[in-house]
C-alpha positions in Angstrom: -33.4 -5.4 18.0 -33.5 -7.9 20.5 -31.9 -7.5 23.9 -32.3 -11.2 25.5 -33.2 -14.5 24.9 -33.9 -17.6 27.3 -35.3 -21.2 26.4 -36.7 -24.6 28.0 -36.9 -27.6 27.1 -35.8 -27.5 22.9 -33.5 -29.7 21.7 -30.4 -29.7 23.3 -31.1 -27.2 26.0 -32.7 -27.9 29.5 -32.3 -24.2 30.4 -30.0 -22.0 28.3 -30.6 -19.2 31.3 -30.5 -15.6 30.8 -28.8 -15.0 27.1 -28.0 -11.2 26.4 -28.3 -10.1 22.7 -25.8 -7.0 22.1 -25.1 -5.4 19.0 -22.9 -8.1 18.2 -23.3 -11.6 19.7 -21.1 -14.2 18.7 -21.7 -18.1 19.4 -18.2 -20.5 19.6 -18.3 -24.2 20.5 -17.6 -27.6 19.3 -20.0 -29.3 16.8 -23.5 -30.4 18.1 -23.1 -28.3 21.0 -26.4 -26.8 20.3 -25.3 -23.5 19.2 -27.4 -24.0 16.2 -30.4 -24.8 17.9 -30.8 -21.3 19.5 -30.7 -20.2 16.1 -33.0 -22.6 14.9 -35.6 -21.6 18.1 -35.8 -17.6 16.4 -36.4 -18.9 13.0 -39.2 -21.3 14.0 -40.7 -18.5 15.7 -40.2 -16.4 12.8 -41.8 -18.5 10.5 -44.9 -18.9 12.2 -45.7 -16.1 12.6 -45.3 -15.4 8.5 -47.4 -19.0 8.1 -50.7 -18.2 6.4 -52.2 -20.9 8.8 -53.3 -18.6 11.9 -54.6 -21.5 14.0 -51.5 -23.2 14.0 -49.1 -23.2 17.3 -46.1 -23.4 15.6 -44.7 -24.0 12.2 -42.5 -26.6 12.6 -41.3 -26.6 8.7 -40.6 -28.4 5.6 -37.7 -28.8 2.8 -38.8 -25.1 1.7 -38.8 -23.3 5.2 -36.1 -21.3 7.3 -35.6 -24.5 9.1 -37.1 -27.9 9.4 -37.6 -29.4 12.4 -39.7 -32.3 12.3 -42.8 -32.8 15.3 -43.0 -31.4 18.5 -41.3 -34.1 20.6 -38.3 -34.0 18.2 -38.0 -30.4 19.5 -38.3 -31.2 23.4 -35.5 -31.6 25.4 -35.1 -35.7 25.7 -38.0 -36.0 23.4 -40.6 -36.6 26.7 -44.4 -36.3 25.0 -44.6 -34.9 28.4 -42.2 -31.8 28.7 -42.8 -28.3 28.0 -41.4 -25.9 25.9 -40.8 -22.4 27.1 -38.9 -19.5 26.0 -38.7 -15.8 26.6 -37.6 -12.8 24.6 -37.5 -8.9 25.2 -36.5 -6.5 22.7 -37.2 -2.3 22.8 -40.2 -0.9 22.4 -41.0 1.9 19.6 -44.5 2.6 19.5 -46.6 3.5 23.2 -49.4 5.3 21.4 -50.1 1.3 21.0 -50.5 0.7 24.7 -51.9 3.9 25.8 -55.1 2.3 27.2 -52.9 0.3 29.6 -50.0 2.7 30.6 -48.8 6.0 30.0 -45.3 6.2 28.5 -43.3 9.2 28.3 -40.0 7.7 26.9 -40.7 5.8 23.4 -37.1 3.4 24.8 -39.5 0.5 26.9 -38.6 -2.5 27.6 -40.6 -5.2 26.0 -40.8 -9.0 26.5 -42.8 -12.3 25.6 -43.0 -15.7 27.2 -44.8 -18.9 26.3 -45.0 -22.2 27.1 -46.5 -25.0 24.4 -47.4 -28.5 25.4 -48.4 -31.2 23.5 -52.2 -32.6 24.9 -53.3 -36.7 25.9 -55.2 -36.3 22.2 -51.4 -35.2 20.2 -52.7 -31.5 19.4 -49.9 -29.1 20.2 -51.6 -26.5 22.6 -50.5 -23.0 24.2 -50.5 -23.9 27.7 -50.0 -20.2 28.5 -47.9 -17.1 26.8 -47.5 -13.7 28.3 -46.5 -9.7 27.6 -45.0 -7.9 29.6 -44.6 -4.1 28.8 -42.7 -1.6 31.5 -44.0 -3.6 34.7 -47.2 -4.3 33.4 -48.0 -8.1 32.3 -50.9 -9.8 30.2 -51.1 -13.0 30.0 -53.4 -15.7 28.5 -53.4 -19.1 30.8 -55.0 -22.8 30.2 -56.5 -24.5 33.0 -56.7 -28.2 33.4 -60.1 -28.3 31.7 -58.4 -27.0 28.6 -60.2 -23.6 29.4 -58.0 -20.2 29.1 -58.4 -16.9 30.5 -56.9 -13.9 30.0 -55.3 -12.0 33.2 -54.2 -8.5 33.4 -52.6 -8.1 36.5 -52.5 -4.6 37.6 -55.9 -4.0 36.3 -57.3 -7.6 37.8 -59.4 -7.9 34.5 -60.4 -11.6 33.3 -62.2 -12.7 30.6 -62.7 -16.4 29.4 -60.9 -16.8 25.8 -61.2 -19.2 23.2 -58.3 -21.2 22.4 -55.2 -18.7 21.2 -54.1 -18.4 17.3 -50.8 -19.6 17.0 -48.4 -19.2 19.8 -48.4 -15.1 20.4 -51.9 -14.3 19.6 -55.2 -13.4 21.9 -58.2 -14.9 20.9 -61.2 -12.9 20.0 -62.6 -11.5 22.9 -66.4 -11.5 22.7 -67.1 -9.4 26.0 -63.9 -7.1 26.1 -64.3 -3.4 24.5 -63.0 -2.6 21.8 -60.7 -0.6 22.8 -59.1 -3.4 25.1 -58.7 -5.8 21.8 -57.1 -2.6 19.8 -54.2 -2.4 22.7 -53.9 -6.3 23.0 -53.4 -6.0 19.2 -50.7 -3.5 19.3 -48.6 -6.1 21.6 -49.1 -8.7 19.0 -47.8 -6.6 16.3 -44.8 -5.3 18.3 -43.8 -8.9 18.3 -44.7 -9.7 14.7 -42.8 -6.6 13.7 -39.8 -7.9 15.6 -39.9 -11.4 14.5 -40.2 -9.8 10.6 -37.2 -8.0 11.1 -34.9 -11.4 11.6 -33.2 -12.4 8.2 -31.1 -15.5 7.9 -28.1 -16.9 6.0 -26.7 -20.4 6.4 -24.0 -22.2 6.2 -23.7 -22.9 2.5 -24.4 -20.4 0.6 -25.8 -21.1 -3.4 -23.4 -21.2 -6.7 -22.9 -18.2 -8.8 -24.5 -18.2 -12.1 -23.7 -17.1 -15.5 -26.7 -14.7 -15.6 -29.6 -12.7 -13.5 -33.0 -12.5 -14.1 -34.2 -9.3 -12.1 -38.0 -9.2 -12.7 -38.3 -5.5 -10.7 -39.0 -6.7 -7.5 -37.3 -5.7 -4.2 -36.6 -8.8 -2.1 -36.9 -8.4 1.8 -33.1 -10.4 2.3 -30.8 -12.5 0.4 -32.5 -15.4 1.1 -31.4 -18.3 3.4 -28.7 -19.3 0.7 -27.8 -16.3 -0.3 -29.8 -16.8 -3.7 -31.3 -13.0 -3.8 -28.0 -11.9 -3.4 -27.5 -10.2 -6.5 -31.2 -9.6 -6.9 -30.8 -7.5 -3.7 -28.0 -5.4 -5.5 -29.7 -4.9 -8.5 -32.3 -3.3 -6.5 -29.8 -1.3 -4.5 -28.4 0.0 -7.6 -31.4 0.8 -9.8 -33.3 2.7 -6.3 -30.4 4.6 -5.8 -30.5 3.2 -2.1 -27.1 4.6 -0.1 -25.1 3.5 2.7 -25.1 6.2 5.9 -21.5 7.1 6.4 -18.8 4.6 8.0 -15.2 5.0 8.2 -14.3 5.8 4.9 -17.0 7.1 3.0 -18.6 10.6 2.4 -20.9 12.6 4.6 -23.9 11.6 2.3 -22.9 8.2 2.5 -22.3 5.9 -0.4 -24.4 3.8 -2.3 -25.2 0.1 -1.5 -23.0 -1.4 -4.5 -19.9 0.6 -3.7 -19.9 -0.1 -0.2 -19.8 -3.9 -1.1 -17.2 -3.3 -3.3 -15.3 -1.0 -1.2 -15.2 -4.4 1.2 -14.6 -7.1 -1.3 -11.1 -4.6 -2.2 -10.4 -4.0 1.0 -10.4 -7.7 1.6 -8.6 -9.0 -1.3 -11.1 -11.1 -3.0 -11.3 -8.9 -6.1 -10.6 -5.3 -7.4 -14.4 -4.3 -8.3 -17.4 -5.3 -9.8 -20.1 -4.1 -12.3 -24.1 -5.4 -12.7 -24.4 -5.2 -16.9 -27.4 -5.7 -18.4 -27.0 -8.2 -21.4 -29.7 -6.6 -23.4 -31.3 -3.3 -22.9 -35.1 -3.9 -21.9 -34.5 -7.8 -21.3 -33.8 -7.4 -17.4 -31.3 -10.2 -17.5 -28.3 -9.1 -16.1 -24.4 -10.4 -15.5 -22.1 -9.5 -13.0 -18.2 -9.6 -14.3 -15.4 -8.9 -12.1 -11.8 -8.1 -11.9 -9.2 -9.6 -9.6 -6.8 -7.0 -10.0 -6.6 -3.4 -11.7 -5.4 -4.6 -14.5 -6.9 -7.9 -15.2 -9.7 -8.3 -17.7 -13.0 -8.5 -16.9 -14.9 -12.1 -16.1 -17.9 -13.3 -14.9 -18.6 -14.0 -10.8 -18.6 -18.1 -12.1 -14.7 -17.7 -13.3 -13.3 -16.5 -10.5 -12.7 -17.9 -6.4 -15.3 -19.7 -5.0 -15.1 -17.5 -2.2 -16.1 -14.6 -3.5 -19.9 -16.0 -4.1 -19.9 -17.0 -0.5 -18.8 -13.7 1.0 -21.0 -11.6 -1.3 -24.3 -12.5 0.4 -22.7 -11.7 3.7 -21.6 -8.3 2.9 -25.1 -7.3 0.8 -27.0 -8.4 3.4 -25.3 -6.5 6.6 -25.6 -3.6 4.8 -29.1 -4.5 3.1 -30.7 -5.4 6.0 -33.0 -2.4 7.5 -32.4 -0.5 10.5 -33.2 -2.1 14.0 -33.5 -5.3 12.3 -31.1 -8.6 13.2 -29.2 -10.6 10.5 -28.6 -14.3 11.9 -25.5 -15.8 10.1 -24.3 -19.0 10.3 -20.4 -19.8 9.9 -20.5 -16.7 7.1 -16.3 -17.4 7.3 -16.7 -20.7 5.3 -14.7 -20.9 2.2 -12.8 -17.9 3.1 -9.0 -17.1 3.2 -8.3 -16.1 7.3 -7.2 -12.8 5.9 -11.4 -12.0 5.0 -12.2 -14.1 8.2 -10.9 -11.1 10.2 -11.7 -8.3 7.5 -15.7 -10.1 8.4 -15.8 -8.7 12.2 -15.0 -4.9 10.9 -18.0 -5.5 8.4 -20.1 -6.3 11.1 -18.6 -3.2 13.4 -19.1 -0.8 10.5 -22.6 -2.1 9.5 -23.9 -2.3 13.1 -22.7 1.3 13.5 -24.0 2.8 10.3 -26.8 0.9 9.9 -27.8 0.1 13.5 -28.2 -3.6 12.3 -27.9 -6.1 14.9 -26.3 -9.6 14.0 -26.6 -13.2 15.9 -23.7 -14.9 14.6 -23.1 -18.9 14.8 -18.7 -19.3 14.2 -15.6 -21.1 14.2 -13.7 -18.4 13.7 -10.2 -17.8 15.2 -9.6 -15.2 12.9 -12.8 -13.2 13.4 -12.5 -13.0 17.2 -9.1 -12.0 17.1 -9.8 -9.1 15.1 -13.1 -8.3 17.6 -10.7 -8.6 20.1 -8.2 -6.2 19.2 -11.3 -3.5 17.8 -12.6 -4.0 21.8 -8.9 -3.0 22.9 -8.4 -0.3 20.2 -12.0 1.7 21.4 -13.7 1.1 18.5 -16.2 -1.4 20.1 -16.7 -1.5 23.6 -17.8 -4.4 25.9 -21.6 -3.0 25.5 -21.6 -3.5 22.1 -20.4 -7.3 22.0 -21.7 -10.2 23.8 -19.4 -13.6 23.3 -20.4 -16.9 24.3 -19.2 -20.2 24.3 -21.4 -23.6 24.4 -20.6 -26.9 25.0 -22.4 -30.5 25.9 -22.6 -31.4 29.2 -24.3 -34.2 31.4 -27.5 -31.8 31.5 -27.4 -31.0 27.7 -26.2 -27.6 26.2 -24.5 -25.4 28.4 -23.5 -21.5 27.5 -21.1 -19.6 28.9 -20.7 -16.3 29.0 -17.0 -14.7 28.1 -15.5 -12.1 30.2 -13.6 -9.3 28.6 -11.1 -6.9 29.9 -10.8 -3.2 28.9 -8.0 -4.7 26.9 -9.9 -7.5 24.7 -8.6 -10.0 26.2 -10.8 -13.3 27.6 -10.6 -14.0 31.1 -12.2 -16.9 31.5 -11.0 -18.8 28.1 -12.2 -22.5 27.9 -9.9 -25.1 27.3 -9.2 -25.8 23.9 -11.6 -23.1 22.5 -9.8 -23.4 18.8 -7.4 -26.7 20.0 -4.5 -27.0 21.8 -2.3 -24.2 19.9 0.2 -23.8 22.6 1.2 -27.3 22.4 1.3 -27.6 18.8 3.4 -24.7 19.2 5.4 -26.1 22.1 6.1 -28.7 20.3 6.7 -27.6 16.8 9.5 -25.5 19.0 11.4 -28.3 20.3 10.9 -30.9 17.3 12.8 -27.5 15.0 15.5 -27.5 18.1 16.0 -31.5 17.8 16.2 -31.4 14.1 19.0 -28.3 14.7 21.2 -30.4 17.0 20.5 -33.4 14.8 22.3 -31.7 12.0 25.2 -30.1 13.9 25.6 -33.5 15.7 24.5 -33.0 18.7 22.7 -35.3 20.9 18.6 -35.0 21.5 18.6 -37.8 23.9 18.2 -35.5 26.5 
């Protein structure tokens, strides 16, 4: 999982300072407040670092990538050629036989952490003007010097050797006079990260149509895809592996398997009764999924019944799809939905980061889904650990985030004005427009 997040210089953002990553992190704000763009910062990473191209600083996208985002000075802060781009992230360590040459770990819980800063240079190349590892106290980094020259520092062992340029944004360069055993322990930083950035899975806004049939070829797709398009590709696989669901509130000690889970949820929230994956024709691998709204209804097909219930489905398969110590990014997953399954969403996300120790970056408008954290943070089930809230807005110095206090007791202590509008004077005002029309009709006067 990650545990923080800060960036420089992208987009909307001068400096978003310190950002801490819980369990469940929740982003609020207007439109274009930039919310979007810290989103869009993890995905560029993690697409780079999946890019087949491993001299490339960073892959900045196209129509068929996580996220498009044009050249490098449509990503800097003011769009200066001039600026640089810096962010940090830590996250946990799991493996210390991998830096054993450097330090000596006894706990395999370590805190681990990147930073890098990317420039563009006077001939348009975009260049790594320095990135850095840190790893309990102990920091590498790799640094350019005016002359376009890097080096690579370790601190606490004063070592330095001159590098060629670095591949991509995260990676040391072959070392020609370091030991091998030096490069193997450099290496095992660069693969913590790439582990880490592998284990971010995204789902946007809009979410793709149903369709009348499946084709499920065998294969076991990594998410649902950024449109929730592997959705039901993703169950099938569940299904046929026999892949299970640890415990959570309501199922068995063994658990329950992936399907029923999903459907348990989609009952539980009143979208439909149950589902069923039917193959068409035995052998073909062509598959439909058929619903029913209610116990009695008859069965139909996912593309005759709510719209909604195609846009919550990739939600719900992939918090529970997603593998352990890995973090689900959704953006807005409330669209289309009744506010009934708004707040039924924050339990899924309680449940699955409990039983499947999933972590989830969520972008929302939500009323209805923070209420319901809310009251979960005053009923015990969650605590203040567990969820991190912010709430971002557009100032004279670009994006600015703000942290939300909570009491033991849910509540927000330092709410922003009109956070979800101005419901107390709609209210207020509903109130004494009802009064008026009352006296209006016993003939009183309103006058007053």
């Amino acid at each position: 999982m990650l545990t923080g997040l800060r960036v420089r210089n992208f987009k909307s953002w001068k400096d978003s300072g310190d950002i801490r990553l819980a369990p469940i992190t929740l982003l609020f704000g207007t439109n274009s407040s930039g919310k979007t763009s810290l989103i869009q910062l993890l995905l560029l990473l993690k697409q780079t670092a999946e890019s087949s191209d491993r001299r490339r600083v960073l892959d900045l996208g196209d129509a068929n990538s996580l996220v498009e985002l044009g050249t490098f000075k449509d990503l800097i802060h003011d769009h200066q050629d001039t600026d640089t781009l810096s962010f940090e992230i830590t996250w946990p360590g799991e493996r210390s036989d991998l830096f054993e040459y450097f330090v000596h770990l006894d706990d395999y819980n370590f805190p681990l952490g990147f930073d890098a800063q990317l420039i563009q240079t006077s001939d348009g190349l975009l260049a790594v003007d320095r990135f850095g590892y840190s790893i309990a106290n102990e920091y590498f980094s790799v640094d350019r010097n005016q002359k376009g020259f890097y080096r690579l520092t370790s601190i606490s062992h004063s070592k330095r050797y001159n590098l060629k340029s670095p591949m991509m944004f995260y990676r040391f360069p072959d070392l020609d006079d370091a030991p091998p055993v030096e490069m193997n322990a450099l290496s095992g930083l660069e693969y913590e990260f790439e582990r880490t950035l592998s284990k971010i899975s995204y789902v946007g806004p809009m979410r793709e149509d149903p369709k009348r049939n499946y084709l499920w070829t065998g294969a076991k797709p990594s998410n649902v895809g950024k449109r929730g398009e592997r959705a039901v590709e993703a169950l099938l696989a569940a299904q046929i592996t026999g892949r299970t669901v640890p415990a959570g509130t309501e199922a068995g000690d063994d658990g329950e398997p992936l399907p029923k889970r999903v459907g348990r949820w989609l009952r539980d929230m009143g979208v439909i009764h149950s589902f069923e994956l039917r193959e068409l024709v035995p052998g073909r691998q062509i598959f439909e999924l058929v619903v029913r709204t209610r116990p009695d209804s008859p069965e139909v097909l996912l593309t005759d019944v709510g719209f909604g219930v195609s846009q919550v489905l990739p939600v719900l398969v992939q918090s529970y799809y997603a593998e352990a110590d890995s973090t689900v990014i959704f953006e807005q997953p409330e669209i289309h939905l009744h506010p009934s399954v708004q707040s039924h969403l924050a339990d899924v996300f309680i449940d699955a980061a409990r039983t499947q120790g999933v972590q989830f970056l969520i972008e929302s408008h939500s009323e209805y889904l923070l209420r319901r954290l809310q009251r979960r943070l005053a009923e015990g089930v969650v605590t203040a650990e567990d969820v991190s809230l912010y709430f971002v807005e557009y100032g004279p110095e670009g994006s600015q985030l703000r942290a939300l206090e909570l009491d033991e007791t849910g509540n927000i202590k330092n709410w922003p004005t009109g956070f979800f509008g101005d419901d107390f004077t709609d209210i207020a005002t509903l109130a004494r427009l009802s009064a008026e029309h009352r006296l209006r009709a016993a003939g009183g006067d309103t006058s007053a």
